[in-house]
C-alpha positions as CSV (number, residue, x, y, z in Angstrom):
1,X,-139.9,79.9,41.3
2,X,-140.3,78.6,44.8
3,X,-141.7,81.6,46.0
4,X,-144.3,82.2,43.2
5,X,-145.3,78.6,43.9
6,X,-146.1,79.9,47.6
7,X,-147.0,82.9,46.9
8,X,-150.1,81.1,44.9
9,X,-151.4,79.1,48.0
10,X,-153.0,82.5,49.4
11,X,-154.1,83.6,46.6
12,X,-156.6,80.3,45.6
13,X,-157.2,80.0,49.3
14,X,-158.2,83.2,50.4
15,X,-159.8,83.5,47.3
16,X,-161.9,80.9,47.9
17,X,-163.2,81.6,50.9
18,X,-165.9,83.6,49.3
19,X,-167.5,80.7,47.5
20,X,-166.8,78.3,49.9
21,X,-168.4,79.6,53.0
22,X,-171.4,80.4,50.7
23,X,-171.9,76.7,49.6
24,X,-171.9,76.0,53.0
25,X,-174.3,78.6,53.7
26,X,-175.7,80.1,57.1
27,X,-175.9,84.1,57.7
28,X,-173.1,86.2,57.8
29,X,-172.9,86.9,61.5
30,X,-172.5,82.4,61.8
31,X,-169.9,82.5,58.8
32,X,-167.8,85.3,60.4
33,X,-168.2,83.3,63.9
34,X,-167.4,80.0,62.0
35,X,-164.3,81.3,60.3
36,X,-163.2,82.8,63.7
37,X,-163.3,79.7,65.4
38,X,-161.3,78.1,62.4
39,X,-158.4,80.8,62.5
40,X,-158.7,80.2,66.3
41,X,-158.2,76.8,66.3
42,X,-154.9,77.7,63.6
43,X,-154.1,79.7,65.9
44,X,-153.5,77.7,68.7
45,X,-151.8,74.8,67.1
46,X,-149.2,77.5,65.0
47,X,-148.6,78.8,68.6
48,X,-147.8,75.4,70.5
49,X,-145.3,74.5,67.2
50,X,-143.4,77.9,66.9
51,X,-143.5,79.6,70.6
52,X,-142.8,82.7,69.5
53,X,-142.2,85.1,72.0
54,X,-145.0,87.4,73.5
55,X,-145.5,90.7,74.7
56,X,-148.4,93.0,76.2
57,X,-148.2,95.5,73.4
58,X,-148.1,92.5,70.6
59,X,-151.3,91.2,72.5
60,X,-153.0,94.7,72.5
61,X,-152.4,95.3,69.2
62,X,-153.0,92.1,68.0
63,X,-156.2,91.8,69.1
64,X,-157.3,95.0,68.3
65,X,-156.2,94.1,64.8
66,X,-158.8,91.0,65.0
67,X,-161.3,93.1,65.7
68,X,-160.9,95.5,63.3
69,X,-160.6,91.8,60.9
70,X,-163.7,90.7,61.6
71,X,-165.7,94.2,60.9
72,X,-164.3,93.6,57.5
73,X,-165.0,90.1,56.9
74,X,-168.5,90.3,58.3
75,X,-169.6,93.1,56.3
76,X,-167.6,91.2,53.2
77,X,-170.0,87.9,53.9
78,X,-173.4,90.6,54.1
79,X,-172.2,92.5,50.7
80,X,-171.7,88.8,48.8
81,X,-175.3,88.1,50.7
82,X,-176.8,90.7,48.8
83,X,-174.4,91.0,45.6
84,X,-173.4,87.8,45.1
85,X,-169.6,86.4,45.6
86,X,-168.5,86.8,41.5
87,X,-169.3,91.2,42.0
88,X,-168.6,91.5,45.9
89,X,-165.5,90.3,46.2
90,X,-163.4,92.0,43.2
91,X,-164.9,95.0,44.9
92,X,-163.9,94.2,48.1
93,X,-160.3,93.5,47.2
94,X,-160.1,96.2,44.5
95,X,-161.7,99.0,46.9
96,X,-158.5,97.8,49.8
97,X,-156.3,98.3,47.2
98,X,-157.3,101.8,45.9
99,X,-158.3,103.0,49.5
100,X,-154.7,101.5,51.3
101,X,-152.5,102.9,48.5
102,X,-154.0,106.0,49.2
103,X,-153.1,106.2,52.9
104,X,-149.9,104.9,52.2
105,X,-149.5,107.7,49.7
106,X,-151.3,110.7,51.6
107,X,-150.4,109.3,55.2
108,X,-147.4,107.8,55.3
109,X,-145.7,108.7,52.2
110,X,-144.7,105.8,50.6
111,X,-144.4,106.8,47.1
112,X,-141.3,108.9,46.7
113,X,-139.9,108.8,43.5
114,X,-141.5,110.0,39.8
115,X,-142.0,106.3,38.8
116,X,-143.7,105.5,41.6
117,X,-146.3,107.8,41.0
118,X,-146.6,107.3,37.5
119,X,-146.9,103.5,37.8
120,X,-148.8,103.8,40.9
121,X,-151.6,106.0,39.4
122,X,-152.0,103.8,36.2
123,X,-152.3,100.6,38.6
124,X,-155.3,102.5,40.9
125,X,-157.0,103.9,37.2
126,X,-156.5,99.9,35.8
127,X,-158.3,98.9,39.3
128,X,-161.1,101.2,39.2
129,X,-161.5,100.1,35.8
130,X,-161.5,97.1,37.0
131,X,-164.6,97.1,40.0
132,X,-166.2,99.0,37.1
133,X,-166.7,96.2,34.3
134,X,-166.5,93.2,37.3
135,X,-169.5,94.5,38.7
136,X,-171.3,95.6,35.3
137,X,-174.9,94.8,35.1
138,X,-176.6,93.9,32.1
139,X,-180.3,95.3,32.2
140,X,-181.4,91.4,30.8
141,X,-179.9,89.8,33.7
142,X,-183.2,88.7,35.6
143,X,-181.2,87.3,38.5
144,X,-179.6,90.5,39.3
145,X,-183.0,91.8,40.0
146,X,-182.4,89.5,43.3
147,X,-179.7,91.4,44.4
148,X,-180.0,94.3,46.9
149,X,-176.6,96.2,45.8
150,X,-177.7,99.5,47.7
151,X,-177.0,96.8,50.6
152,X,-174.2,95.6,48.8
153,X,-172.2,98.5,48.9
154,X,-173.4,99.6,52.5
155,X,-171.8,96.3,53.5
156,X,-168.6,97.1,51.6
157,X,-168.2,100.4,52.5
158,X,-168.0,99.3,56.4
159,X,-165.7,96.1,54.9
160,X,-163.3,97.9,53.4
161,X,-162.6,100.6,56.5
162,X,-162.6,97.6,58.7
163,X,-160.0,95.7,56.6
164,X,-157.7,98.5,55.6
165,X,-157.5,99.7,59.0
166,X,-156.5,96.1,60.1
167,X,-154.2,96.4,57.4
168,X,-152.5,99.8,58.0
169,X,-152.3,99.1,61.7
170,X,-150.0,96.0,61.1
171,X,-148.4,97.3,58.1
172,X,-147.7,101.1,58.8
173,X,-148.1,101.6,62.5
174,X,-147.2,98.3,64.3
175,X,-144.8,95.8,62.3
176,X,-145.1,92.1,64.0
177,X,-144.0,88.9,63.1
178,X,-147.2,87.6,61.4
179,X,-146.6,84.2,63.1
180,X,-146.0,86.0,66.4
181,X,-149.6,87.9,66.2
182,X,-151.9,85.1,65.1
183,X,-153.4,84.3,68.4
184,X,-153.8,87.2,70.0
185,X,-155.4,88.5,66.3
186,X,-157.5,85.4,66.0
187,X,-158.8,85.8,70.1
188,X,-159.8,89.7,68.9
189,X,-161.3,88.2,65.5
190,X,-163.6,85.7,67.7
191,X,-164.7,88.6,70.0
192,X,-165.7,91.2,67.3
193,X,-167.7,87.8,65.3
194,X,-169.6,87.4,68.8
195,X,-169.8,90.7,69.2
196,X,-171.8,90.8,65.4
197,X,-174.0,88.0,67.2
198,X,-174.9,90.0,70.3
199,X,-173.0,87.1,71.9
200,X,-175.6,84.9,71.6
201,X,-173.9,82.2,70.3
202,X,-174.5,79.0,68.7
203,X,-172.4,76.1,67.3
204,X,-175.1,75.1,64.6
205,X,-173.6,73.2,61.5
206,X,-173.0,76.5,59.9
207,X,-170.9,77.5,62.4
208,X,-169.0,74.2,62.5
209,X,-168.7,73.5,59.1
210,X,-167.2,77.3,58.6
211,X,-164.6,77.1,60.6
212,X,-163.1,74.9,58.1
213,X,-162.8,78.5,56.3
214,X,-160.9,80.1,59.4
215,X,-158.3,77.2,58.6
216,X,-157.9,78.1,55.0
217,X,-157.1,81.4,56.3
218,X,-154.4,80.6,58.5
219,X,-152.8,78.9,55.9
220,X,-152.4,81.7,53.5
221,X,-151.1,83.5,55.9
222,X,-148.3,81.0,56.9
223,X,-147.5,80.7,52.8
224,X,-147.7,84.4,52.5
225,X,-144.9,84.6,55.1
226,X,-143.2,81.9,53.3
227,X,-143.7,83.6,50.0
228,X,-142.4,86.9,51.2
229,X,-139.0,85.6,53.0
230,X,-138.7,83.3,49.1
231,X,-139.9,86.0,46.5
232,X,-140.5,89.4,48.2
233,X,-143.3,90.9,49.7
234,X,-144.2,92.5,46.7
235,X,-144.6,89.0,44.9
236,X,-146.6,87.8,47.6
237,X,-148.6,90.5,47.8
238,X,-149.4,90.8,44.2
239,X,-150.5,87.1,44.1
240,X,-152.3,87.8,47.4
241,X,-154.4,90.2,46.0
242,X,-155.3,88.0,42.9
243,X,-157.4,85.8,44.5
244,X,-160.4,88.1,43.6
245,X,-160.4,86.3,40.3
246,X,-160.9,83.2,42.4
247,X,-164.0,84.5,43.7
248,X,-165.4,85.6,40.6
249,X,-164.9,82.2,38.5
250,X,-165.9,79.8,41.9
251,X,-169.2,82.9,42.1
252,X,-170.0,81.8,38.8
253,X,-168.8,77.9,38.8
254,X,-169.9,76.2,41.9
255,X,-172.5,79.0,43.2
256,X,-174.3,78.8,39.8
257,X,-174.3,83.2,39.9
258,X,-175.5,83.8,36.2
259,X,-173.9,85.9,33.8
260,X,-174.9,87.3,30.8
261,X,-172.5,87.4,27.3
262,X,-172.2,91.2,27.9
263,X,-171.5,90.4,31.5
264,X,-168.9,87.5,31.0
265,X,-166.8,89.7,28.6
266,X,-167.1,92.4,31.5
267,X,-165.9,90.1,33.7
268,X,-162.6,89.4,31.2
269,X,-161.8,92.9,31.1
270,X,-161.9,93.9,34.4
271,X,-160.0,90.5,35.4
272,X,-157.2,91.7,33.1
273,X,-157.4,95.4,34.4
274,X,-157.3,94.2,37.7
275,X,-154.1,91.6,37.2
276,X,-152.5,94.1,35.8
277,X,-153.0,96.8,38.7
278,X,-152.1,94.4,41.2
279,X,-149.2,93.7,39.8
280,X,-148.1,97.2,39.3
281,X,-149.0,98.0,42.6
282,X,-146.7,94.9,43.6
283,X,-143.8,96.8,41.5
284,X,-144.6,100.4,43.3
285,X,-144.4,98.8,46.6
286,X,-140.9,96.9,46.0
């Protein structure tokens, strides 16, 4: 029970990043740098607490693995620009999902036994099924007439091989103490965010008042690491993934993103396809 009670921490508060940094506003190139700066600042403090021990191929890695963060998360805060938070971000997470599992599968070989692949394939059809009806547009919306999705999905589509490969590279290739890798990770995440800027950087409000985000963020990952070591990293990262559903209610709540009926009972579906999926998937991988 302890664990699941961890293991929800990430999930509302990366999940709430989406809708958070976007009531705060600024472009996506000052939200990345903002949220950077945050995770930065984390960073730092987790570092002067813990001392973990550190080495020259932990700090390559490390912050090539923030770089490769913040081409995600950048191209995350254009696609909820142009798609708005409630459709972006269920893609965002779903598409990671679908695309990881894949490597993991094709690559590396993780799934190695009948029910693996049975489970596995109806958690990644529940998924799909899931970005399907969560980003469902109903011809009568006027508001998403607003929306650029051709943009959208540009922005994903550079998000998700940005995050995955951040994710693979710490996952399948290199395997580092999470707690161990934060700084040099967030000093790679600040210099791919400046990067984004052309390094012409400012420390407007937007800025500031994002790096409040960069702080949620460093602690879901210290309560993912707790969740794993209570409940399994297949708990954690079931509940991890979850916090899509986050996004969508605080997209609709507290960003006023309209829906119509159709849309809100396309919402429901493809919340309980993708619950579903992510928890299989959380099975597969234990």
């Amino acid at each position: 029970m302890e664990g699941i009670l961890y293991a929800l921490v990430p999930m509302i508060a990366w999940g709430s990043i989406g809708f958070v940094s976007n009531k705060i506003g600024g472009q996506p190139s000052q939200q990345t740098f903002g949220m950077t700066l945050g995770a930065l600042f984390f960073a730092i403090v987790a570092w002067i607490i813990v001392r973990p021990e550190m080495t020259s191929v932990l700090w390559l890695f490390g912050f090539i693995g923030g770089f490769l963060w913040s081409v995600g998360q950048t191209g995350q805060f254009h696609a909820m620009k142009n798609m708005g938070v409630s459709v972006a971000n269920p893609l965002s997470s779903g598409s990671q999902l679908v695309l990881g599992s894949l490597i993991g599968i094709f690559i590396f070989g993780e799934w190695k036994h009948s029910y693996q692949f049975i489970l596995g394939t109806c958690a990644l059809i529940l998924l799909i099924v899931g970005f399907y009806f969560s980003s469902k547009k109903d011809q009568t919306n006027q508001q998403s007439e607003l929306h650029n999705y051709n943009k959208g999905f540009k922005a994903l589509t550079y998000s998700t091989i940005g995050y995955v490969s951040y994710v693979v590279l710490f996952n399948n290739i290199m395997k580092f103490d999470m707690i161990s890798v934060l700084l040099p990770m967030a000093i790679g995440m600040v210099f791919g965010a400046s990067l984004f800027m052309s390094f012409k950087l400012s420390f407007d409000k937007y800025v500031l008042k994002n790096s409040l985000v960069g702080i949620m963020w460093g602690i879901g990952n210290v309560f993912m690491l707790l969740a794993a070591s209570k409940a399994g990293l297949a708990i954690a990262f079931s509940f991890s993934q979850l916090g899509a559903i986050i996004s969508i209610i605080g997209g609709i709540l507290f960003l006023g993103e309209k829906k119509t009926k159709n849309e809100m009972r396309w919402v429901i579906i493809g919340i309980i396809c993708f619950i579903i999926g992510a928890v299989l998937l959380g099975v597969v991988k234990a």
